[in-house]
C-alpha positions as CSV (number, residue, x, y, z in Angstrom):
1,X,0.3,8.8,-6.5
2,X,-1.8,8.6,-3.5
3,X,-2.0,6.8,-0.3
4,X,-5.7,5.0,0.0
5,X,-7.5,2.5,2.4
6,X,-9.3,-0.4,0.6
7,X,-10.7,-3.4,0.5
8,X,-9.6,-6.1,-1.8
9,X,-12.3,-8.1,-3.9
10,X,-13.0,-11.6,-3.4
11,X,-12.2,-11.7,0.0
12,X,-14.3,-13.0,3.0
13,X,-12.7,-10.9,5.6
14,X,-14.1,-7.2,5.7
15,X,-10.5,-5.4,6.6
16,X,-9.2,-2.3,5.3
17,X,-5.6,-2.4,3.9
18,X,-3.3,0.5,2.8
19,X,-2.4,1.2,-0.5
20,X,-0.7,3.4,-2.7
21,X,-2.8,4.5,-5.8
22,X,-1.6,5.8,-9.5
23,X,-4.1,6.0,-12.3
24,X,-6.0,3.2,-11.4
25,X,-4.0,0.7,-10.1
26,X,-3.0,-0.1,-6.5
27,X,-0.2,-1.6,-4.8
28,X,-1.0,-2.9,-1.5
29,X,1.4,-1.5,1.3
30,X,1.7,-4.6,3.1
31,X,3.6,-6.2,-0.4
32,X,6.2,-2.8,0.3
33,X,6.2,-2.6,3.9
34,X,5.0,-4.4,7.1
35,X,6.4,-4.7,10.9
36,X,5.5,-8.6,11.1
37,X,2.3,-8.0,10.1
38,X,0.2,-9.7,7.3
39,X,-2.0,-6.4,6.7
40,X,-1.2,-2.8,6.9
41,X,-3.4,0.1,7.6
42,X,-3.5,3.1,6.3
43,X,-3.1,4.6,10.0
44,X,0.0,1.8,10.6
45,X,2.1,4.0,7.7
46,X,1.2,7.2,9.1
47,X,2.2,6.4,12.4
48,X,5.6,4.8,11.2
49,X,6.5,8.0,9.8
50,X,7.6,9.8,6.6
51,X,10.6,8.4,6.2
52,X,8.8,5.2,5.9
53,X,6.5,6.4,4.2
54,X,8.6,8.3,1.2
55,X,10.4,4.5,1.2
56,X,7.1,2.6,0.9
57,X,5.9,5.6,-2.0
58,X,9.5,5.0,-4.1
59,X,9.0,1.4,-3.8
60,X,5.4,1.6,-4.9
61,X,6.6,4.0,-8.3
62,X,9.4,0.9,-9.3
63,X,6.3,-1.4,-9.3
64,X,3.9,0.5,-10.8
65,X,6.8,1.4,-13.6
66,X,7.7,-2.5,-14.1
67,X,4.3,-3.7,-14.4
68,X,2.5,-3.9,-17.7
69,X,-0.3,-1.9,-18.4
């Protein structure tokens, strides 16, 4: 698992978001984590710090593990 800035497909706006990557498949940050915000940058979780950011990684892992493949 990995923490990545992207940008999602199909949309007009030309943000980067944070996400948290495992063999191809992403789980955007903002779904996991956010201060009021609607988007969440990569540098927003970094700043918030690692406890945060081990939270927003074990929340990612129980997604990733209930979705399908």
């Amino acid at each position: 698992m990995q923490l990545v800035s992207y940008r999602p497909h199909g949309r007009t706006d030309e943000s980067w978001r944070a996400g948290v990557e495992h063999a191809g498949r992403v789980v955007d940050v903002a779904s996991l984590w956010n201060d009021g915000r609607s988007e969440t940058t990569t540098r927003q979780l970094l700043a918030a710090g690692s406890a945060t950011s081990n939270r927003v990684f074990t929340q990612a892992r129980e997604q990733l593990d209930a979705a399908p493949d």
